[in-house]
N, C-alpha and C positions, 0 to 999 in steps of 0.2 A: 697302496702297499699292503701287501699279503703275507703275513709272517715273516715280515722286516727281508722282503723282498720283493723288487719292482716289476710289476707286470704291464704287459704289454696289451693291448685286451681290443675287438673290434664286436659292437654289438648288433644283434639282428634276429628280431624277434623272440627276445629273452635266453638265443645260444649266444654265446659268446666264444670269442676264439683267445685261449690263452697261453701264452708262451711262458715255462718254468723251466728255472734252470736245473740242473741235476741235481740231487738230494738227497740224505741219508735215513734211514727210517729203521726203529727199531721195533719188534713186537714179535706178534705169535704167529707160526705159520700152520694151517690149517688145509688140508686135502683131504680133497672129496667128489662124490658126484653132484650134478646138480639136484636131485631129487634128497640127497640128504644135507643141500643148502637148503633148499627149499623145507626140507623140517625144521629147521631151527639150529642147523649144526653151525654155521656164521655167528650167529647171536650170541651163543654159550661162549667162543671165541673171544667177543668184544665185551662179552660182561667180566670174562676173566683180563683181559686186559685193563678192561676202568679199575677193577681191582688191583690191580698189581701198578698202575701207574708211578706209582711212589717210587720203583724201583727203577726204573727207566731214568739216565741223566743227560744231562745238555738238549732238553727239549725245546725246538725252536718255536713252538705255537701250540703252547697247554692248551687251547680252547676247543682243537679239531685233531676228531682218530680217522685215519686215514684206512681204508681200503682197497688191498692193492690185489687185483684180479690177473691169472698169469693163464692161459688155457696150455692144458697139459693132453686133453683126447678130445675125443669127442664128446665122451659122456663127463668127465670130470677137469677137474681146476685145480689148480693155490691159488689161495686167498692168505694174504695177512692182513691184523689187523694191528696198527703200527704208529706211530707218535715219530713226525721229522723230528731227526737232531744235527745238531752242529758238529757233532762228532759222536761215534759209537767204540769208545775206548773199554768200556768196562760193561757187557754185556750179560743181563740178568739171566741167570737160571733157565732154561727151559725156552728162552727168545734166540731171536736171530738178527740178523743185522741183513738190510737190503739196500742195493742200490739203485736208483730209479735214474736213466740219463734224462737232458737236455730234451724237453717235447713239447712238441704246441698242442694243445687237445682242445675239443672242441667241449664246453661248458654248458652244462644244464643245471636250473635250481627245480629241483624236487621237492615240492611241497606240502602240507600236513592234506590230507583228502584228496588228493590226486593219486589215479592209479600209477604203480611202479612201471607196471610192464609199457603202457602205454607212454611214461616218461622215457623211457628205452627207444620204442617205436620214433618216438618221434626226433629225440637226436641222431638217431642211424640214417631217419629218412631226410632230414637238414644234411648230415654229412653229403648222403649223396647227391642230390641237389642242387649243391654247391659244387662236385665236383670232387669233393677231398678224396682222399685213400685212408686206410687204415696203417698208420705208421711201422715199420719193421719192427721186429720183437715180439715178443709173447705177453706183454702187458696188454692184456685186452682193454680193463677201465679201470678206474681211481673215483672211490667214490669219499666222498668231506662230511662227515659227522660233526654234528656240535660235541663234545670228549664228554657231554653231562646227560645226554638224550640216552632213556633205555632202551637198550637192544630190542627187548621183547614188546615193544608198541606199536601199534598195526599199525601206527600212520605214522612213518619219523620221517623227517625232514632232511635231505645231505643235498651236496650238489654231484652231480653225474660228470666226469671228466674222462672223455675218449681221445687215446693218442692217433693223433692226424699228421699226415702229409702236407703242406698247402701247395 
């Protein structure tokens, strides 16, 4: 059970395939290129959101900020960075409320001294391997933060979750 919800899960070779059902998530939405993710423009995102978490209500899984990746061009993205709730009635200041539907994605644990990019490389190349597609929609990835891990550490630890066809 994963934030008092059952998953479904098939393991193989540390990806894992997980099926979540649709979910509410609230926090900051943040757009940009990727060269001004890559300066640190993400980070400042999640550092103001661990800040402000007090204001966010009915959070279903205080432990993990979630990263919700949406491709808008070529060169640029949204990204929020967002706490599931059980309901988004009373919505903070300056946040938004997102919907994520029903997706199996394919699971990676990213861990502290391992490179990012090559943690990428290697679930993209598992997906195709197996055979998957890239599920419809604009959520490119979901990436799982421990909600206490600083933004700005070169080595932080999430797990990588890409929505899949099977």
């Amino acid at each position: 059970m994963i934030r008092g919800v059952k998953l479904k899960m098939t393991l193989s070779h540390e990806i894992t395939i997980v099926e979540k059902p649709a979910f509410q998530a609230v926090g900051i939405k943040w757009e940009g290129t990727f060269a001004e993710a890559g300066a640190g423009g993400i980070r400042k995102v999640i550092q103001e959101l661990q800040d402000r978490l007090h204001e966010i209500q009915h959070v279903s899984d205080p432990s993990t900020l979630l990263g919700l990746s949406y491709q808008v061009t070529e060169s640029g993205f949204i990204h929020y960075s967002a706490m599931q709730v059980s309901g988004a009635d009373d919505i903070p200041e300056g946040m938004v409320s997102i919907t994520v539907p029903a997706l199996s994605y394919a699971r990676l644990e990213h861990r502290k001294g391992q490179n990012i990019d090559k943690s990428y490389e290697r679930i993209f190349a598992w997906i195709e391997e197996q055979g998957y597609k890239k599920a419809p929609g604009d959520l490119t990835h979901c990436e799982e933060y421990p909600v206490d891990q600083d933004p700005h550490t070169e080595e932080p630890e999430f797990n990588i979750l890409i929505p899949i066809l099977k």
